[in-house]
DOTOR-613252 format. One record per atom (N, C-alpha, C): residue number from 1; y, x, z. Coordinates in pm, 1 decimal. Layout:
BEGIN
{NUM,{Y,X,Z}}
...
***
This chain:
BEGIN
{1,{3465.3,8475.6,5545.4}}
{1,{3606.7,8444.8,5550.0}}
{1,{3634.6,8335.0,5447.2}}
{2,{3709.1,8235.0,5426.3}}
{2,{3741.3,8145.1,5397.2}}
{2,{3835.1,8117.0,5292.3}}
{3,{3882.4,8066.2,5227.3}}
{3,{3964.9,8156.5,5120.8}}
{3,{4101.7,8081.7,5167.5}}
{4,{4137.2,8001.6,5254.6}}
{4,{4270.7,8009.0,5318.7}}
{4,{4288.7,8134.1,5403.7}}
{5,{4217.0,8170.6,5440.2}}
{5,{4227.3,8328.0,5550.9}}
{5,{4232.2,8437.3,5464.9}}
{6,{4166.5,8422.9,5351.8}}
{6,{4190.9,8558.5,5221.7}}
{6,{4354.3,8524.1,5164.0}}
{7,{4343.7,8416.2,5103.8}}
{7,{4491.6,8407.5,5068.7}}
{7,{4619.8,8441.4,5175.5}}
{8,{4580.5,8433.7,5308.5}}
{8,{4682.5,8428.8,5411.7}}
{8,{4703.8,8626.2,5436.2}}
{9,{4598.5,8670.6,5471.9}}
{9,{4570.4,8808.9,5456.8}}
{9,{4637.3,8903.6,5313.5}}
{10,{4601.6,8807.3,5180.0}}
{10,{4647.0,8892.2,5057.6}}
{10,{4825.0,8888.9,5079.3}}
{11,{4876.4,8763.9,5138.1}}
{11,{5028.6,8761.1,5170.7}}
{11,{5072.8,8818.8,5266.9}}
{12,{4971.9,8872.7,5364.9}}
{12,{5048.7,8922.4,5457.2}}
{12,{5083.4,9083.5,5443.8}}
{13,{4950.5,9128.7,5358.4}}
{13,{4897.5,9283.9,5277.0}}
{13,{5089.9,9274.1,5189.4}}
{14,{5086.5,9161.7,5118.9}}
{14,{5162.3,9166.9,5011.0}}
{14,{5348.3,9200.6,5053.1}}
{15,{5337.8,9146.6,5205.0}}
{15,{5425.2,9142.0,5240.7}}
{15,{5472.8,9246.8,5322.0}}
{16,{5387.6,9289.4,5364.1}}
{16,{5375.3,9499.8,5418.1}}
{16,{5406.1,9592.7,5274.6}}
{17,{5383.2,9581.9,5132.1}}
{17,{5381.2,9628.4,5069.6}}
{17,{5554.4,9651.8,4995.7}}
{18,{5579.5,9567.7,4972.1}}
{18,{5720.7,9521.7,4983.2}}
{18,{5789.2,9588.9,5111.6}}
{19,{5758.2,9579.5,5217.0}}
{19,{5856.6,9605.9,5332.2}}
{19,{5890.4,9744.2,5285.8}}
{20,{5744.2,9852.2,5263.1}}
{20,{5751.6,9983.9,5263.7}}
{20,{5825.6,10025.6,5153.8}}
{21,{5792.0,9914.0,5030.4}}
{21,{5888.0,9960.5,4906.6}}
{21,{6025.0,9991.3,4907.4}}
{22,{6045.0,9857.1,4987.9}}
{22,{6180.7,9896.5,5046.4}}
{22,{6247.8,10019.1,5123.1}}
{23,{6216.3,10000.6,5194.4}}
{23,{6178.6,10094.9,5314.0}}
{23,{6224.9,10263.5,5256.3}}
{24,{6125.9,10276.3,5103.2}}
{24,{6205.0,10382.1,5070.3}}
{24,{6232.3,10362.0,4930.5}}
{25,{6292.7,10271.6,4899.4}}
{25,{6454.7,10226.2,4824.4}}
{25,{6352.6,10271.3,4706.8}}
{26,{6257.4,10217.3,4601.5}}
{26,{6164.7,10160.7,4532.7}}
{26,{6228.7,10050.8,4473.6}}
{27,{6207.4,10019.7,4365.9}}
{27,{6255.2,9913.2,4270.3}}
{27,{6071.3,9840.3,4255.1}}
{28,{6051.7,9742.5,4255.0}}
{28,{5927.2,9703.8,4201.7}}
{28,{5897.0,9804.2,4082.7}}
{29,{5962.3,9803.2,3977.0}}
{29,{5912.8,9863.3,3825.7}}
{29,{5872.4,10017.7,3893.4}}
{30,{5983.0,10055.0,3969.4}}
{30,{5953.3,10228.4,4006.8}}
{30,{5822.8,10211.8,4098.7}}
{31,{5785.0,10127.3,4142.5}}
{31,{5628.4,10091.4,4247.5}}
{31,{5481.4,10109.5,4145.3}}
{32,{5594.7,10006.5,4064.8}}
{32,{5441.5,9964.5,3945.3}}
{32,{5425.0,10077.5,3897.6}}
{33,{5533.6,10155.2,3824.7}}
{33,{5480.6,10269.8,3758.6}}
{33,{5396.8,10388.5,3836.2}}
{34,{5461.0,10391.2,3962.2}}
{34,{5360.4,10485.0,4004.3}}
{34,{5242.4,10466.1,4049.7}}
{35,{5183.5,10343.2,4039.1}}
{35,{5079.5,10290.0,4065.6}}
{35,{4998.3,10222.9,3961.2}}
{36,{5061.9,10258.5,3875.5}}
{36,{5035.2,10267.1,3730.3}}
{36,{4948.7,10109.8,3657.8}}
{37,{5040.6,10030.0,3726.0}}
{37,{4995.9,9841.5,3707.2}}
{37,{5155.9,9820.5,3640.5}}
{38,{5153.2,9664.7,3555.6}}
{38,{5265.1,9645.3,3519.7}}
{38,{5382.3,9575.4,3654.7}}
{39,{5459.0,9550.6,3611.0}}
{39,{5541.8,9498.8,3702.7}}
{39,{5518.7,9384.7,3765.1}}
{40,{5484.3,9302.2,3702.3}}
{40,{5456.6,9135.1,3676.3}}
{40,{5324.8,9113.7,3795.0}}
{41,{5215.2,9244.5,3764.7}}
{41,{5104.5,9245.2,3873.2}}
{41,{5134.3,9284.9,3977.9}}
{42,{5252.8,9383.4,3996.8}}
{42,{5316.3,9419.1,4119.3}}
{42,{5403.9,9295.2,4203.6}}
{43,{5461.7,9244.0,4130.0}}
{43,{5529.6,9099.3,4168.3}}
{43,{5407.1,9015.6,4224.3}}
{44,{5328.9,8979.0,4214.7}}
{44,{5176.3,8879.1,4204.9}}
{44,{5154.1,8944.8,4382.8}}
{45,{5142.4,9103.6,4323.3}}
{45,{5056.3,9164.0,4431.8}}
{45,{5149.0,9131.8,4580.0}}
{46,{5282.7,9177.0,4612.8}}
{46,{5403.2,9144.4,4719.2}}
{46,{5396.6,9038.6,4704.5}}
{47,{5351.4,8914.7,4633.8}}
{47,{5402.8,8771.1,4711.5}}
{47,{5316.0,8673.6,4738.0}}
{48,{5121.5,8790.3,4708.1}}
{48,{4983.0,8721.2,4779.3}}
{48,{4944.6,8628.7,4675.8}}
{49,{4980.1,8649.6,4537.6}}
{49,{4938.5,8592.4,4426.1}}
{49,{4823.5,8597.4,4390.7}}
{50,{4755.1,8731.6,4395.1}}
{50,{4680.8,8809.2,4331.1}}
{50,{4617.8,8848.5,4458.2}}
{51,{4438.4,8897.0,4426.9}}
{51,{4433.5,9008.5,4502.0}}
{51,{4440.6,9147.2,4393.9}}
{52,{4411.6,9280.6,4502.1}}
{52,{4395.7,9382.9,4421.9}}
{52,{4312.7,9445.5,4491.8}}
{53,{4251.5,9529.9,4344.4}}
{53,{4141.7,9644.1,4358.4}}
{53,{4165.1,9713.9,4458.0}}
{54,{4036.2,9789.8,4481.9}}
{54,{4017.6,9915.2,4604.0}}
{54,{4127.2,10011.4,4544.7}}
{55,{4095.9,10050.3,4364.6}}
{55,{4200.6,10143.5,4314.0}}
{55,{4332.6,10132.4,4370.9}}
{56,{4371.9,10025.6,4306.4}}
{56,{4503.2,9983.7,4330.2}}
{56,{4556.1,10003.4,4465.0}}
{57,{4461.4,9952.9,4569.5}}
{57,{4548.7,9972.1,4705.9}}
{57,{4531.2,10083.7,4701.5}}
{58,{4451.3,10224.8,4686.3}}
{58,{4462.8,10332.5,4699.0}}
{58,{4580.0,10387.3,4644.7}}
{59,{4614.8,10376.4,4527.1}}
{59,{4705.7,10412.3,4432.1}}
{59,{4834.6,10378.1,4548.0}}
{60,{4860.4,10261.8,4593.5}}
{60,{4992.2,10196.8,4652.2}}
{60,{5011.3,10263.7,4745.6}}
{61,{4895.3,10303.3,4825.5}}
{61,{4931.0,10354.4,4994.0}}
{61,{4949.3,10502.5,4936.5}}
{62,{4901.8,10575.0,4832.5}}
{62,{4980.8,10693.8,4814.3}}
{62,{5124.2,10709.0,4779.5}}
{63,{5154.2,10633.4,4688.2}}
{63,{5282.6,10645.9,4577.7}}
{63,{5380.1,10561.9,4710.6}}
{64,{5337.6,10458.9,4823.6}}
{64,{5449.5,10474.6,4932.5}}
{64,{5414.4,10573.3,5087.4}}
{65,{5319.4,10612.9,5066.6}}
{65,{5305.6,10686.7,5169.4}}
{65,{5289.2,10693.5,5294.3}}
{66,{5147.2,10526.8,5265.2}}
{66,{5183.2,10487.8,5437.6}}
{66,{5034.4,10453.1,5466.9}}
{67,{4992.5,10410.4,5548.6}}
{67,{4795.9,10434.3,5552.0}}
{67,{4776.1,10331.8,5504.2}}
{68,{4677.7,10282.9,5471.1}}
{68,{4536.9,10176.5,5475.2}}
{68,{4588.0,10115.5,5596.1}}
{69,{4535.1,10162.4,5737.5}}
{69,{4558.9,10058.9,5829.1}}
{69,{4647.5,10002.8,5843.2}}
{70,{4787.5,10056.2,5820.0}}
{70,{4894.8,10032.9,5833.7}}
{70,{4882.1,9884.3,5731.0}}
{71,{4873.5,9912.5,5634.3}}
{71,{4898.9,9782.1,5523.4}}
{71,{4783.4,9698.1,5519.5}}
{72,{4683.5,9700.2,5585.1}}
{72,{4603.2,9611.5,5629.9}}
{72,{4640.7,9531.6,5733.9}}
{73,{4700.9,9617.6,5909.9}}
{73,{4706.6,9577.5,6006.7}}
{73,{4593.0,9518.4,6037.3}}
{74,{4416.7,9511.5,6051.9}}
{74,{4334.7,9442.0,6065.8}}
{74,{4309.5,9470.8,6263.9}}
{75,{4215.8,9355.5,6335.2}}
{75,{4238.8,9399.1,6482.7}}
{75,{4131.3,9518.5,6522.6}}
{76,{4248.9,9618.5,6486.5}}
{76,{4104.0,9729.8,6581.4}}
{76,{4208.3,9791.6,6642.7}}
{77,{4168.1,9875.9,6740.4}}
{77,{4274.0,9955.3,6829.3}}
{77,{4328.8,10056.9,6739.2}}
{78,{4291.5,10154.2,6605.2}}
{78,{4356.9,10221.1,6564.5}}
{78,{4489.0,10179.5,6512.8}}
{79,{4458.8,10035.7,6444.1}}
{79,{4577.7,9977.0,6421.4}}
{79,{4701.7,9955.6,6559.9}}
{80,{4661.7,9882.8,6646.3}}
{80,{4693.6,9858.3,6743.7}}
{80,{4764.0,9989.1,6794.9}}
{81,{4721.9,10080.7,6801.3}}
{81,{4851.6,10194.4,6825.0}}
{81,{4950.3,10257.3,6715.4}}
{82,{4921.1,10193.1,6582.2}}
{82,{5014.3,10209.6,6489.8}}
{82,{5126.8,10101.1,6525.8}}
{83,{5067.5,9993.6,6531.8}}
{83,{5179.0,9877.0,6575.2}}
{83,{5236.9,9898.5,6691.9}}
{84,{5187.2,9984.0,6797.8}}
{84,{5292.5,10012.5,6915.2}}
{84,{5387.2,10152.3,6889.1}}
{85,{5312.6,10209.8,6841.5}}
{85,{5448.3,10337.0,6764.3}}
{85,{5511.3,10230.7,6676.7}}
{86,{5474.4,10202.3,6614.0}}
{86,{5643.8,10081.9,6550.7}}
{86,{5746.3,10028.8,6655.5}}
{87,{5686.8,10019.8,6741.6}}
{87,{5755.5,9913.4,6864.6}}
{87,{5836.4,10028.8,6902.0}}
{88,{5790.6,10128.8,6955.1}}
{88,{5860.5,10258.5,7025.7}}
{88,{5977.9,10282.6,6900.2}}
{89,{5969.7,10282.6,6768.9}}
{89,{6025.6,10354.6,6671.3}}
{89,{6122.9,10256.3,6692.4}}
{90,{6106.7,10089.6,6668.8}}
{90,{6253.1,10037.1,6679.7}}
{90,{6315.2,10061.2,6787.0}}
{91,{6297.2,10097.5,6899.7}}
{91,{6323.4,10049.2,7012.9}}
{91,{6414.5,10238.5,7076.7}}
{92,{6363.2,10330.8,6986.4}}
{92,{6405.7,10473.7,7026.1}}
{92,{6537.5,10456.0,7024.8}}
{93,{6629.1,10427.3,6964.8}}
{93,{6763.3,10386.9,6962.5}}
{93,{6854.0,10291.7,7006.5}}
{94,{6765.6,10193.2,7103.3}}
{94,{6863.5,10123.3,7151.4}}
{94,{6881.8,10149.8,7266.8}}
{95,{7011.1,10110.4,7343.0}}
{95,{7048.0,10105.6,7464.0}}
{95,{6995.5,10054.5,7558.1}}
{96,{6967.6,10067.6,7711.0}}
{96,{6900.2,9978.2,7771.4}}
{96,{6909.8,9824.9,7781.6}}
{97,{7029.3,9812.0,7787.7}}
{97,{7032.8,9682.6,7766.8}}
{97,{6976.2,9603.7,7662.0}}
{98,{6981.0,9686.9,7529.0}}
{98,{6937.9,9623.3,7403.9}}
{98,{6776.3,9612.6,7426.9}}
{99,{6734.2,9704.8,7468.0}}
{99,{6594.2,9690.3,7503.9}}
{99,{6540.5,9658.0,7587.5}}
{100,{6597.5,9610.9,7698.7}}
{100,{6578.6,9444.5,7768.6}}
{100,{6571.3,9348.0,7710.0}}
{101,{6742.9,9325.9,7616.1}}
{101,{6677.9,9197.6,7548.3}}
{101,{6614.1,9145.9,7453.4}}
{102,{6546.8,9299.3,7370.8}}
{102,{6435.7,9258.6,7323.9}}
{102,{6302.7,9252.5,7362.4}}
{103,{6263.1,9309.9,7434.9}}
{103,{6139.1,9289.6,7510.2}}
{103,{6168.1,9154.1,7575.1}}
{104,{6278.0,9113.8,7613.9}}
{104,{6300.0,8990.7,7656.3}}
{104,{6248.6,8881.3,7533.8}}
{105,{6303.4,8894.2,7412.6}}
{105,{6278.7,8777.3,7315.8}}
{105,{6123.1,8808.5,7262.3}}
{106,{6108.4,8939.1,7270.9}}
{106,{5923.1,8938.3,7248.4}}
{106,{5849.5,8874.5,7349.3}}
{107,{5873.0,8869.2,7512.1}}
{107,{5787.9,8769.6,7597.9}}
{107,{5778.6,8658.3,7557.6}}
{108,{5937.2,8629.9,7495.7}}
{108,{5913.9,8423.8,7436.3}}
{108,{5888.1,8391.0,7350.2}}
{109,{5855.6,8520.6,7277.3}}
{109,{5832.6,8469.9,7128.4}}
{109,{5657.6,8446.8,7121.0}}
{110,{5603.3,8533.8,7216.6}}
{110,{5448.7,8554.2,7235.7}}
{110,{5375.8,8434.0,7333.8}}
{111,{5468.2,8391.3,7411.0}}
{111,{5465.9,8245.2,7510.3}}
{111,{5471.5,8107.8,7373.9}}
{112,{5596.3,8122.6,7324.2}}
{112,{5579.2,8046.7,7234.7}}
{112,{5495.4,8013.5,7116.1}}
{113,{5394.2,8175.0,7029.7}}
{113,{5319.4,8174.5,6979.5}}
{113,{5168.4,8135.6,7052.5}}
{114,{5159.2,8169.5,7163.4}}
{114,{5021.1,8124.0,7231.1}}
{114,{5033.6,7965.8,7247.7}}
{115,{5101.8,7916.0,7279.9}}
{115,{5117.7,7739.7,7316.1}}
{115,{5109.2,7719.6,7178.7}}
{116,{5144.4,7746.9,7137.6}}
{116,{5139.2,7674.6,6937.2}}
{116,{5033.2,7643.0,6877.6}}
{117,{4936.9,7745.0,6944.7}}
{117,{4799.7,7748.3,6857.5}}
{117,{4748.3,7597.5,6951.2}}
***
């Protein structure tokens, strides 16, 4: 792997990490501490600055409570049905219509991502 594809991967890790922090209303400092890094490395770590240890991601996916694969997202099918229960999870609450027109803007958004490359 290449180290534009590591750096692209550590931001994308970094940027799952953050989502979940959020997700359950986590302050960075309340992240760091329970993961027992300072803040500053927690900042580094959410914005693909840094990489981090095996520890560390262990430490993170406990103290938010969400898998490895999940905050990897790497292409294997286990992932791949985590990412479609996400899809189902946004999608449990909307109306039909709403979920027409998002499956609608996911066809163009995936038309538009394939021509790009």
């Amino acid at each position: 792997m290449d180290k534009t594809t590591s750096n692209m991967n550590m931001k994308n890790v970094g940027q799952r990490i953050r989502e979940a922090r959020k997700s359950k209303r986590l302050s960075q400092n309340e992240l760091s501490e329970m993961a027992q890094i300072s803040p500053s490395h927690m900042s580094d770590i959410e914005n693909g600055k840094t990489s981090l240890s095996l520890d560390i991601f262990m430490r993170l996916t406990e103290a938010l409570q969400v898998s490895a694969d999940w905050l990897l997202q790497t292409n294997v099918p286990s992932v791949a049905h985590i990412q479609g229960g996400e899809i189902s999870e946004i999608l449990s609450d909307c109306t039909a219509s709403e979920t027409q027109a998002l499956i609608k803007m996911l066809k163009t958004m995936k038309t538009t991502m394939r021509e790009a490359k």
